[in-house]
DRENPA-3360 file (N, C-alpha, C; in nm, 2 decimals, always signed):
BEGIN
1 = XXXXXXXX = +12.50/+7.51/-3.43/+12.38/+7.59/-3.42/+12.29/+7.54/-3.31 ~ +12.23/+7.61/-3.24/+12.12/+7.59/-3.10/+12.01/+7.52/-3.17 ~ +11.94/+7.44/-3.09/+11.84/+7.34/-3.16/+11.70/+7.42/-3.22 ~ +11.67/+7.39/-3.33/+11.57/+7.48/-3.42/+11.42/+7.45/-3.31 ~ +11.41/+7.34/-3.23/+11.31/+7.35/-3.14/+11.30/+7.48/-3.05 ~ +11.43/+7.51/-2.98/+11.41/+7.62/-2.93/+11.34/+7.76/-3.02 ~ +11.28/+7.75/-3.09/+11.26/+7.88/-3.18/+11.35/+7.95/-3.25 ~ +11.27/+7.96/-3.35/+11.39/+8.08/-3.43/+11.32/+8.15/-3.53;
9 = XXXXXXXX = +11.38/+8.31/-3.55/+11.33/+8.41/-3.65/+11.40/+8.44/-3.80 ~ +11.33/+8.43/-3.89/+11.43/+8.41/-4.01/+11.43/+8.60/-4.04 ~ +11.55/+8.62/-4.10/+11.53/+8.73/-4.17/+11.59/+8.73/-4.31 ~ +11.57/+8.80/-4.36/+11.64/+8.85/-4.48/+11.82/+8.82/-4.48 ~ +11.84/+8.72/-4.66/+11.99/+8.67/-4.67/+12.10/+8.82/-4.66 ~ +12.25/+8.77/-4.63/+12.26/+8.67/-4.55/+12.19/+8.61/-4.40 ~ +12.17/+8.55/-4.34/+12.06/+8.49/-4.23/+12.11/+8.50/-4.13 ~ +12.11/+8.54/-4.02/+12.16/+8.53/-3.89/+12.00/+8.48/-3.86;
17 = XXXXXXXX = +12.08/+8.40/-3.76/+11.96/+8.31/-3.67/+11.98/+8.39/-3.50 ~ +11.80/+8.40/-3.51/+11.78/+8.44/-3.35/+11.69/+8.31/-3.28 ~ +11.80/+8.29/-3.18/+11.69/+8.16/-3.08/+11.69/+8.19/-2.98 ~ +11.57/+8.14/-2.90/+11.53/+8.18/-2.75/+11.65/+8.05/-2.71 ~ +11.74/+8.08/-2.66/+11.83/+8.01/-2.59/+11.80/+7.87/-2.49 ~ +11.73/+7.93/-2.39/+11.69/+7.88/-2.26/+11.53/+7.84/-2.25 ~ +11.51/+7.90/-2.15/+11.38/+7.83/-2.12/+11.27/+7.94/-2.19 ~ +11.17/+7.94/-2.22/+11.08/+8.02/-2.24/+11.04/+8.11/-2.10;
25 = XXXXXXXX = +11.09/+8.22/-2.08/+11.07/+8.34/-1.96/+10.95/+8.46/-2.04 ~ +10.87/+8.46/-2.16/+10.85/+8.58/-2.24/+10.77/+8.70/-2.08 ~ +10.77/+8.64/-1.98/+10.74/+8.75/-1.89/+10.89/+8.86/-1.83 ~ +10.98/+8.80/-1.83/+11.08/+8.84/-1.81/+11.18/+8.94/-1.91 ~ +11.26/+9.00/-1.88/+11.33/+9.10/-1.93/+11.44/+9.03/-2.05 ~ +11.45/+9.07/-2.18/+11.52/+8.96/-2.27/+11.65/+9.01/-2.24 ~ +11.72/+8.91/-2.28/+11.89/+9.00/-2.31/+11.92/+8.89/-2.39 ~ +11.99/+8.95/-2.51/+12.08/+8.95/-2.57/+12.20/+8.89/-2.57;
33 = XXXXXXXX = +12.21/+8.77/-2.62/+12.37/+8.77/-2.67/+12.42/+8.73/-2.79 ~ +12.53/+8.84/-2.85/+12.55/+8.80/-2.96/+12.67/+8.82/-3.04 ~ +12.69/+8.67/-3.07/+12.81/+8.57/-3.11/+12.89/+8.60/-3.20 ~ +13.03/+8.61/-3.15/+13.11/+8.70/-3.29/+13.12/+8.52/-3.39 ~ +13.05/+8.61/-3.51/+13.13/+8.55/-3.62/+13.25/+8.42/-3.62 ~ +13.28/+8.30/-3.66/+13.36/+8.25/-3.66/+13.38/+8.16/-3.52 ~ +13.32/+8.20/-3.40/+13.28/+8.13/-3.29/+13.19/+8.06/-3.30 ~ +13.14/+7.93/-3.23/+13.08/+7.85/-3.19/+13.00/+7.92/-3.07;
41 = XXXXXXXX = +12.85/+7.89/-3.13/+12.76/+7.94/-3.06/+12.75/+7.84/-2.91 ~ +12.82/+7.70/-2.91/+12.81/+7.65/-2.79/+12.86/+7.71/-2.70 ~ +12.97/+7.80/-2.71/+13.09/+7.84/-2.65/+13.04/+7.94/-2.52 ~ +12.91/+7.96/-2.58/+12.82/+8.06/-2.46/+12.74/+7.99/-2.38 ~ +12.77/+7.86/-2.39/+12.62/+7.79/-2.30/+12.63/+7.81/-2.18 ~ +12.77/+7.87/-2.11/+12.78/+7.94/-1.97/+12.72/+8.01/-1.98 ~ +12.72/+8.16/-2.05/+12.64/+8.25/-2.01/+12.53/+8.26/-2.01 ~ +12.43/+8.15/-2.12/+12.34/+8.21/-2.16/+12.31/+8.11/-1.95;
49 = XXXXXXXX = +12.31/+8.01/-1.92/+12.24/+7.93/-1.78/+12.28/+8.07/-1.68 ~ +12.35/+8.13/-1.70/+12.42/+8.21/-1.62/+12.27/+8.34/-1.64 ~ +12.28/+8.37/-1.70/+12.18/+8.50/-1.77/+12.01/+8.49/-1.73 ~ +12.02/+8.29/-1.73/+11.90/+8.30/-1.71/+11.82/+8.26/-1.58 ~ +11.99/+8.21/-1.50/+11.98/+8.21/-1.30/+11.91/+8.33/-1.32 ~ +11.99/+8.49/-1.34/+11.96/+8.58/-1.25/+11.84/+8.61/-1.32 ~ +11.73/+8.59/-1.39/+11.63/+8.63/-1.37/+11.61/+8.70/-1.53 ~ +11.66/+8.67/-1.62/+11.67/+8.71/-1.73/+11.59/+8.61/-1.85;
57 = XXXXXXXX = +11.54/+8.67/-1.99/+11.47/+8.59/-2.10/+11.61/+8.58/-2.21 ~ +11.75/+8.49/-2.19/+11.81/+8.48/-2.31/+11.76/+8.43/-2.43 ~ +11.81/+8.50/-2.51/+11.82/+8.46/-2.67/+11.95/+8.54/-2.72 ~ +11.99/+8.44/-2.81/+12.14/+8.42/-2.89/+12.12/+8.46/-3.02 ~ +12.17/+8.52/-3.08/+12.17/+8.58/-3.24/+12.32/+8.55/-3.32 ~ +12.35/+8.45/-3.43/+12.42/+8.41/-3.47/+12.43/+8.40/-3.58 ~ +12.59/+8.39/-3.66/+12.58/+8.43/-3.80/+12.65/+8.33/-3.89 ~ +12.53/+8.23/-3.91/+12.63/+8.08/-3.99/+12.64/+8.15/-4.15;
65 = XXXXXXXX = +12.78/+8.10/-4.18/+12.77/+8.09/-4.35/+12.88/+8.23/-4.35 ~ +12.93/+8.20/-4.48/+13.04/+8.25/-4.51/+13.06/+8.36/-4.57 ~ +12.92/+8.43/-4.57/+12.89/+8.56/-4.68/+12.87/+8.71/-4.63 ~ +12.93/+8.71/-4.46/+12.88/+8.81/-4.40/+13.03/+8.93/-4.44 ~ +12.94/+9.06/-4.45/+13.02/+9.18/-4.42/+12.98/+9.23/-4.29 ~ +13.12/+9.30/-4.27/+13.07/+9.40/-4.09/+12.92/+9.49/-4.17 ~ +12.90/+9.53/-4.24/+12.75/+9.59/-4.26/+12.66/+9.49/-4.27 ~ +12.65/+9.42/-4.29/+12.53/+9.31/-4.30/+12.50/+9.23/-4.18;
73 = XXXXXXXX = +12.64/+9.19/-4.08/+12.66/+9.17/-3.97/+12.60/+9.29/-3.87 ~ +12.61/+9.37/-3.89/+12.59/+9.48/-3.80/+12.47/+9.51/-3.79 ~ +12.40/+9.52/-3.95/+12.23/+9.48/-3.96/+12.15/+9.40/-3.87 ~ +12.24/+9.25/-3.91/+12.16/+9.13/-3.84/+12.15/+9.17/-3.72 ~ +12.27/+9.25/-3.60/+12.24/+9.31/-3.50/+12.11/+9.35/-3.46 ~ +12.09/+9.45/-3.54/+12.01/+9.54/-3.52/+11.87/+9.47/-3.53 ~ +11.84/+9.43/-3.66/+11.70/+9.33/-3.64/+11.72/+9.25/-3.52 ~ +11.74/+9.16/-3.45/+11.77/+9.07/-3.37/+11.74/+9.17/-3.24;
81 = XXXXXXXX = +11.76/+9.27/-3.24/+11.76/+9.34/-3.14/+11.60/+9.38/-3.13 ~ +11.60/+9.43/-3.25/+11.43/+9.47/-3.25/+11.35/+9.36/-3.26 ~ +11.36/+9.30/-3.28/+11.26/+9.15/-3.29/+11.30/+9.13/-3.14 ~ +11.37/+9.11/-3.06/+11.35/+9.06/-2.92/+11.32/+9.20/-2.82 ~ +11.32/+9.31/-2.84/+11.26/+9.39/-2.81/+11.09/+9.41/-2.84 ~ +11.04/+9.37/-2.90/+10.90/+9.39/-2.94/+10.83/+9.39/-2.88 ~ +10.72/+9.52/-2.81/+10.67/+9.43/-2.70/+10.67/+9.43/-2.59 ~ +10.82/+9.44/-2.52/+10.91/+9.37/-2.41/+10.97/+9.49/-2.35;
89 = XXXXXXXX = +11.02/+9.51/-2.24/+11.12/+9.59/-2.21/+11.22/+9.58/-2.28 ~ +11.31/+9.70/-2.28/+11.44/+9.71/-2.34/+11.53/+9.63/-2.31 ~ +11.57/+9.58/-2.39/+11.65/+9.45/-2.38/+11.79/+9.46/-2.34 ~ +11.85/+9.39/-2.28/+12.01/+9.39/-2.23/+12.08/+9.30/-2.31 ~ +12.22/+9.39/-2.34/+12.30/+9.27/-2.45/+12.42/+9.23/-2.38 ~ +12.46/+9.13/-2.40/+12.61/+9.08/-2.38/+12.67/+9.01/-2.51 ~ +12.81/+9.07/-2.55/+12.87/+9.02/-2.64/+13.01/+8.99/-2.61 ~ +13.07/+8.89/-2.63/+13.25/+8.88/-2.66/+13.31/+8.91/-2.70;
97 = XXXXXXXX = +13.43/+8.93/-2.71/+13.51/+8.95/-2.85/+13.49/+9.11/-2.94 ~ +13.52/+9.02/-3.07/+13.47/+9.11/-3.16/+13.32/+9.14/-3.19 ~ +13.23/+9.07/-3.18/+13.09/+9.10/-3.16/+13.07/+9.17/-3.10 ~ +13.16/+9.20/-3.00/+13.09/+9.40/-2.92/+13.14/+9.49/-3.00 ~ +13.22/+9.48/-3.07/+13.27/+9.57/-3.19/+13.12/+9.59/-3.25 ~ +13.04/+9.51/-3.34/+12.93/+9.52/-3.40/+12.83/+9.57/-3.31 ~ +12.82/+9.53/-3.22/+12.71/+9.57/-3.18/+12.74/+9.75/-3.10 ~ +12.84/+9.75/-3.09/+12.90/+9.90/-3.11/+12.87/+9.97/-3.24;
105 = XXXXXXXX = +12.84/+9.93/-3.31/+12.83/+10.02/-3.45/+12.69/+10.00/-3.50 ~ +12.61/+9.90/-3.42/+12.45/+9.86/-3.47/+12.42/+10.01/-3.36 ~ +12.29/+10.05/-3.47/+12.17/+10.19/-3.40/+12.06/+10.12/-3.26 ~ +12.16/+10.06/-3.16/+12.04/+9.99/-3.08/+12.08/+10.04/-2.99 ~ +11.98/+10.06/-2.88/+11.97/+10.12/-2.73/+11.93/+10.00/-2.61 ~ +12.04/+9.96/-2.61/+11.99/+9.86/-2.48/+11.97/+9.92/-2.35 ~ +11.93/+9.84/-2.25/+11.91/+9.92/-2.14/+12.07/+9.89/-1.98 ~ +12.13/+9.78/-2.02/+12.26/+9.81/-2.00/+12.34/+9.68/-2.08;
113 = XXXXXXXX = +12.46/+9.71/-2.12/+12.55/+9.58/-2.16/+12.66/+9.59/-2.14 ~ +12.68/+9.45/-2.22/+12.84/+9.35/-2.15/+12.94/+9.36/-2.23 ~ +13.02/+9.41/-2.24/+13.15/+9.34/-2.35/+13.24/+9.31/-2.30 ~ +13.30/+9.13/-2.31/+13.39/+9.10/-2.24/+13.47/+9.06/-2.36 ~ +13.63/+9.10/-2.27/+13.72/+9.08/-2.38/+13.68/+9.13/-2.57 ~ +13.66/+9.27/-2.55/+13.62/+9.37/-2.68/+13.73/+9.44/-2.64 ~ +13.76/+9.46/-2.80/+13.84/+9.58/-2.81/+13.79/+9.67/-2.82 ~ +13.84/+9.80/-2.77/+13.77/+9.91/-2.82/+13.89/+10.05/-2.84;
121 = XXXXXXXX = +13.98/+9.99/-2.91/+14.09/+10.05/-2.94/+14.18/+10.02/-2.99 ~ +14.30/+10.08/-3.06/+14.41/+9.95/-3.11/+14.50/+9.94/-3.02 ~ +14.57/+9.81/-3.10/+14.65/+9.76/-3.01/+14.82/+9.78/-3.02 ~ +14.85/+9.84/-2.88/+14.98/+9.89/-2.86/+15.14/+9.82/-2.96 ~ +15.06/+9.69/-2.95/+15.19/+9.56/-3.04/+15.04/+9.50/-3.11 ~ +15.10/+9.45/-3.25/+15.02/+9.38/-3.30/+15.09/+9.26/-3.32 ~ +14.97/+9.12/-3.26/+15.03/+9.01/-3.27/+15.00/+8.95/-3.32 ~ +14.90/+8.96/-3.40/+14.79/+8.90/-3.50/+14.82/+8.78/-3.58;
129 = XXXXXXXX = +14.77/+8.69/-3.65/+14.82/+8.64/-3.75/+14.68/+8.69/-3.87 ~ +14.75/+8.69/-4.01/+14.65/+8.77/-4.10/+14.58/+8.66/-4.13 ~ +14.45/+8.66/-4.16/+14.36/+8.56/-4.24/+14.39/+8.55/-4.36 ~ +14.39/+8.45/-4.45/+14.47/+8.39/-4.56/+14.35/+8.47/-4.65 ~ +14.38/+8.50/-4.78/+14.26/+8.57/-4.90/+14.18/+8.45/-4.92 ~ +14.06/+8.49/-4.97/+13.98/+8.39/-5.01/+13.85/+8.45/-4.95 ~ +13.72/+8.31/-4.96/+13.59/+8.38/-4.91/+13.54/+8.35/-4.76 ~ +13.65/+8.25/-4.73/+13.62/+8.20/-4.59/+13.77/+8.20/-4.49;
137 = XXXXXXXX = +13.73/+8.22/-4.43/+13.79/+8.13/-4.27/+13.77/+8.08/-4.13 ~ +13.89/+8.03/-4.08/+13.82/+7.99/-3.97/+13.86/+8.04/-3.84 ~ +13.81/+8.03/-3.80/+13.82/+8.14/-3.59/+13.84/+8.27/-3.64 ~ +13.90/+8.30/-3.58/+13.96/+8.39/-3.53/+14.10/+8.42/-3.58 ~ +14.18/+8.54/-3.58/+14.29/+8.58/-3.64/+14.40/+8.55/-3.54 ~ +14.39/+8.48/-3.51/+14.52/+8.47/-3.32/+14.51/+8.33/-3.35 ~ +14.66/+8.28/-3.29/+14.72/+8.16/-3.28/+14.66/+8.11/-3.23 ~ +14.59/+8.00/-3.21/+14.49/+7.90/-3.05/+14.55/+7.91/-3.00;
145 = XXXXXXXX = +14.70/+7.91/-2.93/+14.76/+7.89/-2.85/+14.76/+7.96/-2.73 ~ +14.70/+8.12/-2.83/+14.71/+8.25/-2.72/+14.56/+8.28/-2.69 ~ +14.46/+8.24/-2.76/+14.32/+8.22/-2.74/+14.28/+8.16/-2.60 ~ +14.31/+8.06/-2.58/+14.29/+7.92/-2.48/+14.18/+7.82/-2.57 ~ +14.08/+7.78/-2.45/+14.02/+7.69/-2.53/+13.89/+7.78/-2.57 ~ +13.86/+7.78/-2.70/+13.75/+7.81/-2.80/+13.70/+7.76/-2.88 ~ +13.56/+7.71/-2.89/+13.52/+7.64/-3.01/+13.51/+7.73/-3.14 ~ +13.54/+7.71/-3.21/+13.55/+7.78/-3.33/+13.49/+7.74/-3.48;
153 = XXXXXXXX = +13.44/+7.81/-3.57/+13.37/+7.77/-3.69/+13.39/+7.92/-3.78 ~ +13.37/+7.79/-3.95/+13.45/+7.91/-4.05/+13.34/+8.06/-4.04 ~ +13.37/+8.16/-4.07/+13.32/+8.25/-4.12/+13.37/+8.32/-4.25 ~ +13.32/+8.44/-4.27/+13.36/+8.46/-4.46/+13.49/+8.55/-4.43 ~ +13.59/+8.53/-4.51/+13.74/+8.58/-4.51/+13.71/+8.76/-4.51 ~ +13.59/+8.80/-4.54/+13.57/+8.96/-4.52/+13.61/+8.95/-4.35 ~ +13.53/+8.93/-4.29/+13.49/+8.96/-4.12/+13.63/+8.94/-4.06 ~ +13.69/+8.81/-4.11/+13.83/+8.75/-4.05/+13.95/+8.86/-4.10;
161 = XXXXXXXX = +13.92/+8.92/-4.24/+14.01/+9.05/-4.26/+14.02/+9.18/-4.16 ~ +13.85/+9.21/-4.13/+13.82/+9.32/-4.06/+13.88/+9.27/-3.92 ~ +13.88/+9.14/-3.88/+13.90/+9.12/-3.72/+14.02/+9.18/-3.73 ~ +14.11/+9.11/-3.83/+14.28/+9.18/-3.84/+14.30/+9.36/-3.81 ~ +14.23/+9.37/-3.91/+14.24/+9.54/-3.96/+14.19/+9.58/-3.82 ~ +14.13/+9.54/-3.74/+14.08/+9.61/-3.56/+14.17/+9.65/-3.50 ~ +14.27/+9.53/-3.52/+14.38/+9.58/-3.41/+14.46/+9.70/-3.48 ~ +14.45/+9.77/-3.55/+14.50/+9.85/-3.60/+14.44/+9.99/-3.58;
169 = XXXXXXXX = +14.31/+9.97/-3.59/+14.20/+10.09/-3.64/+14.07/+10.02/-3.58 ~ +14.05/+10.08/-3.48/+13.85/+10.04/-3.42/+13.80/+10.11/-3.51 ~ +13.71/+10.13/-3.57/+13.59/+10.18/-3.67/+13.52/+10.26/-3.58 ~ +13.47/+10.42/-3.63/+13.39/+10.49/-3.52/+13.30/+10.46/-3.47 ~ +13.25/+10.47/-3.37/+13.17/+10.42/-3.27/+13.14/+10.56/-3.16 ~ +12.96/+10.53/-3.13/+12.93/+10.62/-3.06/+12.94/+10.56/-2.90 ~ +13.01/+10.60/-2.79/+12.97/+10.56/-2.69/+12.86/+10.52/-2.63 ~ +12.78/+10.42/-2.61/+12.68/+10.31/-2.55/+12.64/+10.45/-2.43;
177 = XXXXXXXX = +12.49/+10.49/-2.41/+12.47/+10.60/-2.33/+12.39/+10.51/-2.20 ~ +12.37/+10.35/-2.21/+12.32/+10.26/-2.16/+12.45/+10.28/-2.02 ~ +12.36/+10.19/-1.87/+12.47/+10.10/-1.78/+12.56/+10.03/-1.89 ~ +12.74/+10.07/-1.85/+12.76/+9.92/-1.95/+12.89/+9.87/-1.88 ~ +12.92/+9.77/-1.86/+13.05/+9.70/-1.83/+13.14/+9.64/-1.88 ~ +13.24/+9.68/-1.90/+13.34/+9.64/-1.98/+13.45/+9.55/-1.91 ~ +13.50/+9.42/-1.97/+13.57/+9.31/-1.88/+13.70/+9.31/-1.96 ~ +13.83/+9.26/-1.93/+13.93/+9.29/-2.03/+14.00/+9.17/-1.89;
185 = XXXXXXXX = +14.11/+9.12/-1.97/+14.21/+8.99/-1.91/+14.36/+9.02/-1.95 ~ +14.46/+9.04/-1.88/+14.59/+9.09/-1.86/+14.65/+8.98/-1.98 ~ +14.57/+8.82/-2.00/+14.66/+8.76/-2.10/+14.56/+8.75/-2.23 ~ +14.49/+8.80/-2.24/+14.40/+8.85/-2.39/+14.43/+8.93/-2.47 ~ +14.47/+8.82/-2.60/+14.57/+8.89/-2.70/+14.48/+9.01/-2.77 ~ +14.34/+8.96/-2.75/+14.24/+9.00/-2.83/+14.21/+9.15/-2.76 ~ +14.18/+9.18/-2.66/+14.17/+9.32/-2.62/+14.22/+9.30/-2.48 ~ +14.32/+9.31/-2.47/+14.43/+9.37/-2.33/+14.38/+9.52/-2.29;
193 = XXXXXXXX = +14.43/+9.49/-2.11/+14.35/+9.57/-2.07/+14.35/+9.74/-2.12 ~ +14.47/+9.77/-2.19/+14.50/+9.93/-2.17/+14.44/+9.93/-2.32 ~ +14.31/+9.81/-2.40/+14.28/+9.86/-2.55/+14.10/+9.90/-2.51 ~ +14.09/+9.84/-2.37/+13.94/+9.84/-2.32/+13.92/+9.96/-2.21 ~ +14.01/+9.93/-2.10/+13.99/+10.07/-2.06/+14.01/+10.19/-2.07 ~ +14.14/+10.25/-2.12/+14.15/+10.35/-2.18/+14.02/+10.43/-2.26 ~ +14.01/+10.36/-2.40/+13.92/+10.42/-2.46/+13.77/+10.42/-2.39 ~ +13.71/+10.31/-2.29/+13.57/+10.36/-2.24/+13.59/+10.47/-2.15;
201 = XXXXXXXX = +13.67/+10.51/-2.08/+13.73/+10.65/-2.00/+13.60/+10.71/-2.00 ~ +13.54/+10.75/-2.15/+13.45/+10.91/-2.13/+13.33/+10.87/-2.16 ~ +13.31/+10.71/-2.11/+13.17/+10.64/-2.17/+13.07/+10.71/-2.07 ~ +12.95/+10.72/-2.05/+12.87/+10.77/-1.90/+12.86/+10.70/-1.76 ~ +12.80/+10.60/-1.84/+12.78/+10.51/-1.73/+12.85/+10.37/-1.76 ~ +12.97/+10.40/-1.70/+13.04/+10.29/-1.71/+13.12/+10.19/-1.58 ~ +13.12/+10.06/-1.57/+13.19/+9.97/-1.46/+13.34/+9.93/-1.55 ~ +13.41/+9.95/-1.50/+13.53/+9.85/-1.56/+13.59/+9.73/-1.48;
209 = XXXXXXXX = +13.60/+9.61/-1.49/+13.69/+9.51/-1.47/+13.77/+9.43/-1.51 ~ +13.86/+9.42/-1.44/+13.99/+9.36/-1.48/+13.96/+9.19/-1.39 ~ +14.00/+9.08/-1.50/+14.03/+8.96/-1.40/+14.15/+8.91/-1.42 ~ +14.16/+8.91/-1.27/+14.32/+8.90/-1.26/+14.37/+8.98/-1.23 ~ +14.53/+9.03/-1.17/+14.62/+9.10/-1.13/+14.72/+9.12/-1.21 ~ +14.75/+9.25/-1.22/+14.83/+9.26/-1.33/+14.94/+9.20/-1.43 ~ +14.81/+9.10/-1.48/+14.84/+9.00/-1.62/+14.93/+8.87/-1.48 ~ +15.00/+8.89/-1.39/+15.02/+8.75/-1.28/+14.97/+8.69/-1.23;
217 = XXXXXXXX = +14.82/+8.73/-1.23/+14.76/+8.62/-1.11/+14.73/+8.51/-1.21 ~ +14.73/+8.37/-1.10/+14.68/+8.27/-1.21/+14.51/+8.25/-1.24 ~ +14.48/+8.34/-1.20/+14.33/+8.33/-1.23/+14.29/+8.43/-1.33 ~ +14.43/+8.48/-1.39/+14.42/+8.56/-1.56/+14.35/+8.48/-1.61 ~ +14.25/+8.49/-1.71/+14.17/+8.41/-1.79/+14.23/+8.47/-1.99 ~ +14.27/+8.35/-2.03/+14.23/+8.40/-2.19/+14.14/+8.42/-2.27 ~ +14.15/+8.45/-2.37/+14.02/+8.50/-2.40/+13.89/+8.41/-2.43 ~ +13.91/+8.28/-2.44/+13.83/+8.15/-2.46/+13.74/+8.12/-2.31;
225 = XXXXXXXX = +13.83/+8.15/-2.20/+13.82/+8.13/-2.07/+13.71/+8.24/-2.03 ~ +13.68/+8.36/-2.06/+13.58/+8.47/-2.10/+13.47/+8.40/-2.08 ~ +13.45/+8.31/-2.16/+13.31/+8.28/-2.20/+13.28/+8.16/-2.10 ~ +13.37/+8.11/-2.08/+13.34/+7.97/-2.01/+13.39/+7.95/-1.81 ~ +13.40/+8.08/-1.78/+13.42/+8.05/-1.68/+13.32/+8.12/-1.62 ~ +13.25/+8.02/-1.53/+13.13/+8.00/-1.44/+13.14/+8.14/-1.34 ~ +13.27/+8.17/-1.27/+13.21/+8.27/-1.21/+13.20/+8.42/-1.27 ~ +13.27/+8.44/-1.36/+13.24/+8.59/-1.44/+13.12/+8.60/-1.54;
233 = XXXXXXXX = +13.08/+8.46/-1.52/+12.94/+8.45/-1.57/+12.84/+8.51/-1.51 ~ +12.87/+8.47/-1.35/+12.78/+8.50/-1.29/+12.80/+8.67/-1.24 ~ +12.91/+8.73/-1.27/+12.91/+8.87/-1.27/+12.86/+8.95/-1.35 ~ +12.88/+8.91/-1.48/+12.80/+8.95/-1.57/+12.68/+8.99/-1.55 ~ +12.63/+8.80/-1.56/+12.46/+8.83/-1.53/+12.41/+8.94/-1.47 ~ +12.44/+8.93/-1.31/+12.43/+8.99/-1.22/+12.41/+9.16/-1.25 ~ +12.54/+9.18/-1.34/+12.54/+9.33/-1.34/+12.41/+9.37/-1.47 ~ +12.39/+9.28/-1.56/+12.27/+9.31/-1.64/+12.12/+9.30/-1.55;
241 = XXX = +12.15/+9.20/-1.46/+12.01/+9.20/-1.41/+11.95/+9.29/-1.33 ~ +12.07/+9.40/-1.26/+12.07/+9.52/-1.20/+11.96/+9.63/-1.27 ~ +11.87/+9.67/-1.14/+11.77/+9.82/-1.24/+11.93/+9.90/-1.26;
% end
């Protein structure tokens, strides 16, 4: 968890914590980012330095403890959004993973966003591994092996079921009527490219990128690699910090 000095807003259990990431910018435009479930919120300290080069107010919204459902998850979205909205210009989100799933399904209007390595469709082969029953787990539903490197922490065996059940069935979702860009990686078990671009096709305003060459270049990134590599950080930013 990001240090409680940096600030933070409590809400209603279960708790997702909102922290001003970075430096205090409150004159600046906020964005958003927010952390799937089960990931380590350090795992973003690229993007948030990245977010806040180009001229941006980060804050991180994160979901410790083991009691979350995708509806209560989806919630926390939504406050988190409005609370750093308040006030402020419309705020810009960036999410990974399966956290662009939620924030896909949260009632919020950013003014453009990120989803790197999100699914947004199922997937052609399922290679999953299932999350064990119970009320917890940990990471993610994929081997590490095929992840790369990711810091990871338990979350509640609900979320870790639904990550499974995705690759099968994305949950309906209104297309994002925001700027949005969508990033997808040729060796990302998690959303490969034909589960990202395909389905954004009829989005409005949309960028698509691929890193890498088809799935051979060695500068394919896995899905761990997403978060932590410096220069797609700095594309990101870039494209949120865009009027």
């Amino acid at each position: 968890m990001l240090l409680a000095s940096l600030g933070a807003v409590a809400f209603a259990a279960p708790t997702p914590t909102l922290t001003d990431a970075g430096r205090a910018l409150p004159d600046r435009r906020p964005a958003l980012v927010v952390v799937t479930p089960g990931v380590s919120p350090a795992a973003y300290d690229v993007w948030v330095a990245a977010i806040e080069d180009a001229g941006l107010d980060a804050w991180i919204v994160t979901f410790p403890g083991v009691t979350w459902t995708v509806d209560t998850a989806v919630a926390g979205v939504e406050e988190a959004f409005t609370a750093v909205a308040k006030g402020r210009e419309a705020p810009v989100v960036a999410a990974h993973g399966y956290a662009g799933v939620l924030v896909l399904l949260a009632p919020i209007e950013p003014s453009a966003l990120a989803l790197v390595g999100t699914p947004l469709g199922p997937q052609p082969v399922v290679v999953l591994t299932q999350p064990p029953p119970g009320d917890a787990t940990l990471g993610l539903p994929w081997a590490p092996e095929l992840l790369g490197p990711l810091a990871v922490e338990p979350t509640s065996g609900e979320l870790g079921r639904a990550y499974a059940a995705w690759a099968v069935s994305i949950p309906d979702y209104a297309p994002p009527r925001c700027r949005s860009l969508v990033v997808a990686s040729g060796i990302d078990p998690v959303a490969p490219p034909e589960v990202v671009r395909l389905p954004s096709q009829s989005w409005p305003d949309r960028r698509w990128m691929r890193v890498g060459m088809l799935g051979l270049d060695p500068k394919e990134l896995p899905h761990g690699e997403l978060l932590s590599d410096a220069a797609l950080a700095a594309e990101i930013a870039a494209f949120l910090r865009a009027p």
